[in-house]
C-alpha positions as CSV (number, residue, x, y, z in Angstrom):
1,X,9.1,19.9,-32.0
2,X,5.5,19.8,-32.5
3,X,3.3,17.7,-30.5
4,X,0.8,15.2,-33.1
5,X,-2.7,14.3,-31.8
6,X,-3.5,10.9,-32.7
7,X,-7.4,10.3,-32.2
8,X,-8.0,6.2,-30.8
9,X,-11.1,4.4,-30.5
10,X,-11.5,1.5,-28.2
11,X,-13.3,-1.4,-29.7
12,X,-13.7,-5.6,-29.5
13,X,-10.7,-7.5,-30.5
14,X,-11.9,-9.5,-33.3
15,X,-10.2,-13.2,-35.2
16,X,-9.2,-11.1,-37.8
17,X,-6.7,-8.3,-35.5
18,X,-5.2,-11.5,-34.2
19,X,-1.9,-11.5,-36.7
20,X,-1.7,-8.1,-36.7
21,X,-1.2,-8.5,-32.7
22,X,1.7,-10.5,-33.2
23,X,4.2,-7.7,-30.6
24,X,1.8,-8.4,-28.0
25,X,3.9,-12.1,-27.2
26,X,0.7,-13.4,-26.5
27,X,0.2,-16.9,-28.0
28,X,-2.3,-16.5,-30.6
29,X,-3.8,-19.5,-30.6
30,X,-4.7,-18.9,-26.8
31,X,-6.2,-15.3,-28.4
32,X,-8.2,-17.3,-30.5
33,X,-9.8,-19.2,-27.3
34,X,-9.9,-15.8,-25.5
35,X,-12.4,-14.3,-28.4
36,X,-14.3,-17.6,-27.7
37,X,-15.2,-16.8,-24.2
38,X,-15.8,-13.4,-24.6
39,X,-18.4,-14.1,-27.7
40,X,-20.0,-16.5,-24.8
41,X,-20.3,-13.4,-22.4
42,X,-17.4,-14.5,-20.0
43,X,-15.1,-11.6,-20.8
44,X,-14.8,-9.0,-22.6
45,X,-11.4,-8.3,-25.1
46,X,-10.5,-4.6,-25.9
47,X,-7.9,-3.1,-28.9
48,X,-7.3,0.2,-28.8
49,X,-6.7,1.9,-32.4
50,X,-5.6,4.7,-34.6
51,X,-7.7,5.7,-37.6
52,X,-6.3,2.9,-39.2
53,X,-8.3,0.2,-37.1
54,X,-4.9,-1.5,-36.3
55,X,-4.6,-2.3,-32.8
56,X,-1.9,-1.0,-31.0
57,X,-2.9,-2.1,-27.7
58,X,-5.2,-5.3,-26.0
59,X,-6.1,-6.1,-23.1
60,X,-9.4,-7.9,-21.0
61,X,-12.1,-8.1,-18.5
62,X,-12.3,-12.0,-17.0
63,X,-15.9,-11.7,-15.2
64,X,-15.8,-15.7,-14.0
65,X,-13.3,-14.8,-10.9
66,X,-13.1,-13.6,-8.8
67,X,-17.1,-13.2,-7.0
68,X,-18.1,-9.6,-7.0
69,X,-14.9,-8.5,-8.9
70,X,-13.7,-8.6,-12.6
71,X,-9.9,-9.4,-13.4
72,X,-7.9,-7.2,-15.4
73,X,-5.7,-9.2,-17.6
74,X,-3.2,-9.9,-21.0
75,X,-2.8,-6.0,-20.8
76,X,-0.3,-5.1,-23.9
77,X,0.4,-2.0,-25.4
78,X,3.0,-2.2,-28.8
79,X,6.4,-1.2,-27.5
80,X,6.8,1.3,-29.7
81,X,4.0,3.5,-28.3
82,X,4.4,2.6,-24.3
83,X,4.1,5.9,-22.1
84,X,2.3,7.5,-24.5
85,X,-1.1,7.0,-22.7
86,X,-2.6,4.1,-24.1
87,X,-2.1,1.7,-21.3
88,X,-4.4,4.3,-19.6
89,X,-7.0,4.2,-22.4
90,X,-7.3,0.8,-22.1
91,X,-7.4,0.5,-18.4
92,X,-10.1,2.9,-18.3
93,X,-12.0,1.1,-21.0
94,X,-12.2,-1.6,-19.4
95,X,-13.4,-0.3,-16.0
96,X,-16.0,1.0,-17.7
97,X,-16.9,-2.7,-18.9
98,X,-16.5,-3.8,-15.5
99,X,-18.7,-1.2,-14.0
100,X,-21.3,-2.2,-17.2
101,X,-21.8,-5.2,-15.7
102,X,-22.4,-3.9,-11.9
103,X,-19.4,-5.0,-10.0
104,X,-17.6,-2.7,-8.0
105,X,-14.3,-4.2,-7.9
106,X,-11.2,-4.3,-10.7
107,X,-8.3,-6.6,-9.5
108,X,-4.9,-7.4,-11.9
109,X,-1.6,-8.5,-11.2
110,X,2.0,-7.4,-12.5
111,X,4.8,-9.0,-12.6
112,X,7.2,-8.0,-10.1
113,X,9.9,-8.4,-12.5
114,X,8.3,-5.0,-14.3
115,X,8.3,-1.8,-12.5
116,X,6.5,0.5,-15.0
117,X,3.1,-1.4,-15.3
118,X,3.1,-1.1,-11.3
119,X,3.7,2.3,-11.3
120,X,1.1,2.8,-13.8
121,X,-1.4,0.8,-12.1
122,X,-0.8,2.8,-8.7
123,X,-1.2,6.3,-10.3
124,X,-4.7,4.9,-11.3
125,X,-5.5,3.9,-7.9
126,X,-4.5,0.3,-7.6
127,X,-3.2,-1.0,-4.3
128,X,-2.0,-4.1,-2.9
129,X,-4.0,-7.0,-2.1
130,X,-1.6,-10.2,-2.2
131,X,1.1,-11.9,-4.3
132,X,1.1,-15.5,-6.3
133,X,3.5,-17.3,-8.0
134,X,2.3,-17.7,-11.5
135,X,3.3,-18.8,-15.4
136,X,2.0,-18.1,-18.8
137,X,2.5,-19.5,-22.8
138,X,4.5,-16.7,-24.4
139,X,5.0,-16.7,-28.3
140,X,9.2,-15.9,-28.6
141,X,10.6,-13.8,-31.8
142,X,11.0,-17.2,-33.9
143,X,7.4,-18.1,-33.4
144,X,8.0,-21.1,-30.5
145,X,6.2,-21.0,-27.4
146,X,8.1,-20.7,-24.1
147,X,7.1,-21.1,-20.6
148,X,7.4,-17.8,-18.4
149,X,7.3,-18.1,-14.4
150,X,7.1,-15.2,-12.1
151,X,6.0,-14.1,-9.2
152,X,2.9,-11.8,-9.5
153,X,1.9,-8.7,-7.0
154,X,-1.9,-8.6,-6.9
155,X,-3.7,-4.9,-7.3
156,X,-7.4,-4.2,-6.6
157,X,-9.2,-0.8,-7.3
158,X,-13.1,0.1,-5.8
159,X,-14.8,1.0,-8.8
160,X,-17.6,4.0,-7.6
């Protein structure tokens, strides 16, 4: 079978991506604050996309915590194209950001209930630094908004 190149840009998330981001399970109203602070200059939000200029993967930069460091967060790549590279894309992406603004340090968390995003984060040099119990809106299939609580493994990586 022949392998397909698809070219991807990286690029802000904009108001007008936000219903197309609906397989992300992110509460879009919560987006909608997101895009808020990052026009302010507390974050940045990322999409990664095909020539078509539909995202297909978000994820962003929180520079408010913690000191010296920028967190790494709402990572989401559409299910159908996981492990294809574009968690990687967007990782790196942001790291550049993060490095953009002079701070040497990317931290994230996964939920410990979800081995692959750890794995992927490790491979890309994350390691350790803590755990936290924590919980987050999440938009369900019919549209309502559930409550998810986890416990979360916190990763930091040394940005050179």
């Amino acid at each position: 079978m022949p392998e397909i190149v698809v070219p991807l840009t990286v690029r802000d998330l904009t108001v007008e991506d936000l219903p197309i981001c609906g397989w992300s399970g992110i509460d879009l109203t919560h987006r909608a604050e997101t895009l808020e602070r990052a026009r302010l200059g507390e974050l940045d939000y990322l999409a990664v996309c095909p020539p078509s200029g539909v995202p297909v993967a978000t994820g962003g930069a929180d520079y408010t915590k913690p000191p010296g460091a920028a967190t790494i967060w709402q990572l989401s790549v559409d299910a159908a194209l996981r492990s294809c590279g574009i968690g990687t894309i967007l990782i790196q992406a942001l790291e550049q950001r993060i490095r953009g603004r002079g701070l040497r340090w990317a931290e994230l968390g996964v939920d410990e209930n979800k081995s692959r995003p750890r794995a992927l984060y490790e491979r890309l040099g994350y390691v350790v630094s803590g755990r936290e119990p924590d919980g987050w809106d999440e938009q369900a299939p019919d549209g309502s908004i559930r409550r998810y609580e986890t416990m979360i493994t916190l990763m930091r990586k040394e940005l050179p």
